[in-house]
C-alpha positions in Angstrom: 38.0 92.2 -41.2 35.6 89.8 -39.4 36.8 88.8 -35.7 37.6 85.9 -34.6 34.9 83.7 -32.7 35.1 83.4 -29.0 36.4 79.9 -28.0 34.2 77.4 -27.1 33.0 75.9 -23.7 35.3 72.8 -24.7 38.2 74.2 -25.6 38.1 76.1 -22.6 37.9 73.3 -21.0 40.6 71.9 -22.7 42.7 74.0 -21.9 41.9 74.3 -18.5 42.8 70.8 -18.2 46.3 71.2 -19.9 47.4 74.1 -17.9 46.4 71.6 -14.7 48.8 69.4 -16.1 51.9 71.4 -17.0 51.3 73.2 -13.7 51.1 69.7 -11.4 54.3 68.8 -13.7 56.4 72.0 -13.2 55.3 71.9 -9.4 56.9 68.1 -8.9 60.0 69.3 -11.3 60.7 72.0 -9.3 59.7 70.7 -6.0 63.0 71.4 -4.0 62.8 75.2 -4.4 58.3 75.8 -4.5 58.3 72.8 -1.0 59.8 75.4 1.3 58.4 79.1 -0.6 55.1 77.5 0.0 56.1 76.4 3.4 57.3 79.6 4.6 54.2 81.8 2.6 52.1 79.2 5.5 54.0 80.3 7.8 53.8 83.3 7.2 50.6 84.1 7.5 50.3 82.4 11.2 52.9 84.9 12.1 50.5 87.7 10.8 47.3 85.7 12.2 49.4 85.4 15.9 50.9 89.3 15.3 47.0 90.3 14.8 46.1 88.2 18.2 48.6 89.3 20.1 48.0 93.4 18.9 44.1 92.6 20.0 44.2 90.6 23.2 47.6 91.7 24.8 47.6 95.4 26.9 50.5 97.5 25.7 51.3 95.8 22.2 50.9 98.5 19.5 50.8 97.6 15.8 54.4 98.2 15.4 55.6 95.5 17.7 53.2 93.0 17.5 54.9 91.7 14.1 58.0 91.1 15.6 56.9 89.4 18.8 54.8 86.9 17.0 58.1 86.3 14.4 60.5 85.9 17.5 57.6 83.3 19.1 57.4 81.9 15.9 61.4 81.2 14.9 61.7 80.3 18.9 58.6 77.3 18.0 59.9 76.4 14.7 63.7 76.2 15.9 62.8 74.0 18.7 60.7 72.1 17.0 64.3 71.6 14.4 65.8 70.3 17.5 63.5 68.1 18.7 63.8 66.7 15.6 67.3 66.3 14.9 68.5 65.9 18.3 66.0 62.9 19.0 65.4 61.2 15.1 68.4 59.4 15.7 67.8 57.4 18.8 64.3 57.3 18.5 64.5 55.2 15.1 67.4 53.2 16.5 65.5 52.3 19.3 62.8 50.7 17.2 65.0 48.9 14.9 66.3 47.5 17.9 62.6 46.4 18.3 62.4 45.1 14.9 63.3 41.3 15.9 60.3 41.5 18.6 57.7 42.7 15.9 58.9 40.1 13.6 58.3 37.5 16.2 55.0 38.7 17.1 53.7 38.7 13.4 55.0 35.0 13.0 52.9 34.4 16.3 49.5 35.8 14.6 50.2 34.5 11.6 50.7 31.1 12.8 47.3 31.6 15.5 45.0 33.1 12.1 46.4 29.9 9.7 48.2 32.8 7.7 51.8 31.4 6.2 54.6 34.0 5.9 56.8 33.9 3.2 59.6 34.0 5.3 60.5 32.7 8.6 60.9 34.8 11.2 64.6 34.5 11.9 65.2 34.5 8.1 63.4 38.4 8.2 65.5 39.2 10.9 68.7 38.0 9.3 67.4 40.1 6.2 67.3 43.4 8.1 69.8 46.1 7.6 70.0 48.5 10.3 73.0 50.5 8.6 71.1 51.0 5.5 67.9 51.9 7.4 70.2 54.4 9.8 71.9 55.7 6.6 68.4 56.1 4.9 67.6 58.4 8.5 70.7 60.4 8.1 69.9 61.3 4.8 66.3 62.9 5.2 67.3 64.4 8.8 69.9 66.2 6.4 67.2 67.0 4.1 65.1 68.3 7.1 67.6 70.3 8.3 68.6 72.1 4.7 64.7 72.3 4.0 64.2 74.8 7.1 66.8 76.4 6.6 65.2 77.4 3.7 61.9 77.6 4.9 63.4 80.6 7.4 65.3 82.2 4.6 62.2 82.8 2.6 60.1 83.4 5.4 62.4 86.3 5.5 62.3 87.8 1.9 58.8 87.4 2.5 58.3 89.5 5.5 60.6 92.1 4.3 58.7 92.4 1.2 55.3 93.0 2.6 55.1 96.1 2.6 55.7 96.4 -1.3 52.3 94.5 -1.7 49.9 97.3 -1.4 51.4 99.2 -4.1 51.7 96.0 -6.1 48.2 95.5 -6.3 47.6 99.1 -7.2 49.8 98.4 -10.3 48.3 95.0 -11.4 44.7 96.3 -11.1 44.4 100.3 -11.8 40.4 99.8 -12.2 38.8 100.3 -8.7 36.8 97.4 -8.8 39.1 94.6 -10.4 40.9 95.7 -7.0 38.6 95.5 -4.7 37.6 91.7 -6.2 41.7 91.0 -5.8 41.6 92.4 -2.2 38.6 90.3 -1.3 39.9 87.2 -3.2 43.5 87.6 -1.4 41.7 87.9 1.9 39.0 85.3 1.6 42.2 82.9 0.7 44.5 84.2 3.8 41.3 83.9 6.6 40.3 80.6 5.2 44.4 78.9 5.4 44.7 81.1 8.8 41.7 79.6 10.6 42.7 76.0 9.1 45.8 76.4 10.4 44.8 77.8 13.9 42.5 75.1 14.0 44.6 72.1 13.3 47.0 73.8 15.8 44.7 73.9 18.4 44.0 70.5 18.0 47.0 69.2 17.1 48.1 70.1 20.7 45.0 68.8 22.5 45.3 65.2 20.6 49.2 65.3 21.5 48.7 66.6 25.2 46.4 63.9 26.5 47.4 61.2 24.3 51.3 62.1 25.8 49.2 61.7 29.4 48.1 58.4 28.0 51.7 56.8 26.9 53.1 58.1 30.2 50.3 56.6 31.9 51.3 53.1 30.6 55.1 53.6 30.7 55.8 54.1 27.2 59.4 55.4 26.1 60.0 58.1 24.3 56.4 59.5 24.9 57.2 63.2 24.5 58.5 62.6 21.2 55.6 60.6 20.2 53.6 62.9 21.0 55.1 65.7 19.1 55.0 63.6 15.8 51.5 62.9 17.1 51.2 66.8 16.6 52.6 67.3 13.4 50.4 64.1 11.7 47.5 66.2 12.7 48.5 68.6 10.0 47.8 65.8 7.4 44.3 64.9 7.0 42.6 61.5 7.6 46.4 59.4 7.5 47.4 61.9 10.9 44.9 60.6 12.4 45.0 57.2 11.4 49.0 57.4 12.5 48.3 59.0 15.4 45.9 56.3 17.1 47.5 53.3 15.8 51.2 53.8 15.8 51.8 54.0 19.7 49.9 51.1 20.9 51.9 49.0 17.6 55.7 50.7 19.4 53.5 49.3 22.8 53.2 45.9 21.8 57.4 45.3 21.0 58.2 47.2 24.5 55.9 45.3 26.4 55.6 41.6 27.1 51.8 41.7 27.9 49.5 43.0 25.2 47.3 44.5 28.0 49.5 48.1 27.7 48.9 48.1 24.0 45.5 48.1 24.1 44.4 50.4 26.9 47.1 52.9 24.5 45.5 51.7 22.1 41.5 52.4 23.6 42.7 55.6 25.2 43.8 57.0 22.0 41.3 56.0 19.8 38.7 57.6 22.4 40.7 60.6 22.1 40.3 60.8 18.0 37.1 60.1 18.5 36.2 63.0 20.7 38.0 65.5 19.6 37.9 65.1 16.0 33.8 64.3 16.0 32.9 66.8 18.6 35.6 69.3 19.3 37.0 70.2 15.9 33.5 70.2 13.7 32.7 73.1 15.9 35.7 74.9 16.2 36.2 74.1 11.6 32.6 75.0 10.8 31.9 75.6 7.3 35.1 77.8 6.7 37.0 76.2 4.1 33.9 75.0 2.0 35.9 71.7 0.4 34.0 68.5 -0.7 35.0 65.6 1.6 36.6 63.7 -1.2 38.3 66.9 -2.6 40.4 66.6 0.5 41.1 63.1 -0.1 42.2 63.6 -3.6 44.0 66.7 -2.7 45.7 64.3 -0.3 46.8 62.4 -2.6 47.5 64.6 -5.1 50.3 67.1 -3.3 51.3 63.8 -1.8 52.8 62.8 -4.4 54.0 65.7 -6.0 55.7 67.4 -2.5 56.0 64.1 -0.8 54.9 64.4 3.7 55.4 68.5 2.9 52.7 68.3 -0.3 50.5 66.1 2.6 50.8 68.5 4.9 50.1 71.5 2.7 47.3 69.5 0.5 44.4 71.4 1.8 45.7 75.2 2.1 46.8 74.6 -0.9 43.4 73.1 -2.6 41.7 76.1 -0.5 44.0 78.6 -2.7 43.1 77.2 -6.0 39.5 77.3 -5.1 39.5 80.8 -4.5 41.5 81.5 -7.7 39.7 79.7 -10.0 36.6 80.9 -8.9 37.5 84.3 -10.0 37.4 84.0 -13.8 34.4 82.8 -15.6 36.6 79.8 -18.0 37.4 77.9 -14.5 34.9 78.8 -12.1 33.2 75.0 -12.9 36.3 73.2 -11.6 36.0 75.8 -8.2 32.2 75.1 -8.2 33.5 70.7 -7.8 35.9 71.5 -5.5 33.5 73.3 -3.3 31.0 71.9 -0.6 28.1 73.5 -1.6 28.8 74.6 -5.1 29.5 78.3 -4.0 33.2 78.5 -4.2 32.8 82.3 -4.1 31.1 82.4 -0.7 32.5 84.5 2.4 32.6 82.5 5.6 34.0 83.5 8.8 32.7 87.2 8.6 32.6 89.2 10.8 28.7 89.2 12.1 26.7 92.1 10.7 29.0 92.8 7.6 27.6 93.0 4.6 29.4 90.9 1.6 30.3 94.3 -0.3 31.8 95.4 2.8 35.0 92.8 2.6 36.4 94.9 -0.8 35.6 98.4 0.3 38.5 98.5 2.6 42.0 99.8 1.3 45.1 97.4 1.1 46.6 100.2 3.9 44.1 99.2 6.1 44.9 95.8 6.6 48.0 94.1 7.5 48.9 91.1 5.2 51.4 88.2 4.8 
């Protein structure tokens, strides 16, 4: 009996494509339970980066406890971060619809200096406004907020509890030695690329939000701490964080003040911030690590964006890091990891350790290494 013929290059392709598009369908149909598994598997492996840190650069923290130090930092960040959040939404976002009328005003001024005609006057937008529905709009997602990490915490503790399960787990799925060793290395190659993304955007995350909070306080702005933290969570979100985060103040600026004049040195300071630290500081502390195409990220963006909605944003390039890796590990979809790449070598090592030889990665057994 004569086998069958091995599919061609287009039909692989083909169905490469379709099993892109029943995955992106099944991720935005089950969105409310994959949004916070994938948020806490993120989390996650910070807690293992920062459990790692703390077991290297602290005297007196063995192995044993530096896991759950870094989970009781970690719960004590993400809890207060909760509060922050729910405790201040509220009059925050009341305090700018109280601003509304103001901005409304002002746009009727420019439009009436540039020669633009609004639709609407601007007492007629005012009239139209609807503070109860946009209040009852902020209930509703601080509710979802809330729900969404609680969540994120419960899974975050399945998964901790079930690391230790995934050495032997691997062992079952790939018996042959070196179908292993390629899982290790692809597993690990995916966790040091998201960690140092994430350490990175954290890092500065909190230098963008620390002077630019110096800058609003400078001028007198309210609510500056809180801008600033929402300043360091846009930061997560590529090319629209920063966008928010240098244009937003000096806009909440221009309906607290009467002059323009502390708009726009906010609005000067901050964009010499960005400028700074994202042309200078962050190339060098990024590199070459995640080895993404420029306008991957942007599509990637866009992409989780509107499947997971802000969460999809924020996760959009771990996420596109992940697939990267994965498809670069079979031969049928290694061509969409090579376009997805920088430098068409999706299966490039970056970030090792100097003097290690590429080989050297796999040779190391899963109970050598601690993992998410």
């Amino acid at each position: 009996m004569a086998s069958a013929p091995p599919p061609s290059a287009v039909s692989r392709n083909a169905l490469v494509i379709l099993a892109v598009i029943v995955a992106g369908a099944a991720a935005y149909w089950l969105a409310g339970i994959l949004t916070p598994l994938a948020l806490a598997i993120f989390l996650a492996i910070m807690i293992d980066g920062l459990a790692r840190v703390l077991e290297h650069r602290l005297p007196g923290v063995s192995r044993r406890a530096a896991l759950p130090l870094a989970l009781l930092l970690s719960i004590l960040l993400f809890g207060g971060a909760t509060f922050v959040v729910v405790a201040r939404a509220p009059a925050f976002f009341s305090e700018m619809l109280d601003f509304a009328p103001k901005l409304m005003a002002l746009i009727g001024r420019i439009a009436g200096r540039v020669g633009v005609r609004v639709p609407l006057t601007v007492s007629e937008l005012v009239r139209q406004l609807d503070p109860a529905q946009y209040l009852g709009q902020m209930a509703r997602a601080l509710q979802s907020f809330g729900s969404t990490s609680l969540f994120v915490l419960v899974y975050l503790a399945f998964i901790l509890a079930a690391r230790h399960g995934f050495e032997r787990k691997v062992i079952g799925l790939f018996p042959n030695r070196r179908e292993r060793q390629d899982a290790i290395a692809a597993f690990y190659r995916i966790r040091d690329a998201v960690e140092q993304y994430l350490w990175v955007q954290t890092l500065t995350g909190l230098m963008v939000a620390g002077l630019s909070w110096i800058a609003m306080a400078a001028i007198g702005l309210n609510d500056a701490i809180f801008w600033a933290f929402l300043i360091f969570l846009a930061v997560y979100i590529p090319v629209i964080g920063g966008t928010f985060a240098g244009v937003a103040p000096p806009l909440f600026a221009l309906m607290q003040f009467e002059s323009y004049w502390p708009a726009v040195i906010l609005l000067v300071a901050l964009q010499a911030i960005g400028v700074v630290i994202g042309n200078l500081i962050y190339p060098r502390m990024q590199g070459k690590s995640l080895n993404i195409d420029p306008i991957v990220v942007l599509l990637a963006l866009a992409f989780w964006g509107a499947l997971w909605g802000i969460a999809g944003m924020f996760l959009s390039t771990p996420l596109t890091v992940m697939a990267m890796v994965i498809l670069a590990q079979f031969d049928g979809t290694r061509w969409v990891a090579v376009l997805l790449s920088a430098d068409g070598d999706p299966q490039q090592l970056r970030n090792r350790t100097p003097g290690e030889a590429p080989d050297e990665a796999v040779r190391h057994e899963p109970t050598q290494r601690s993992s998410a």
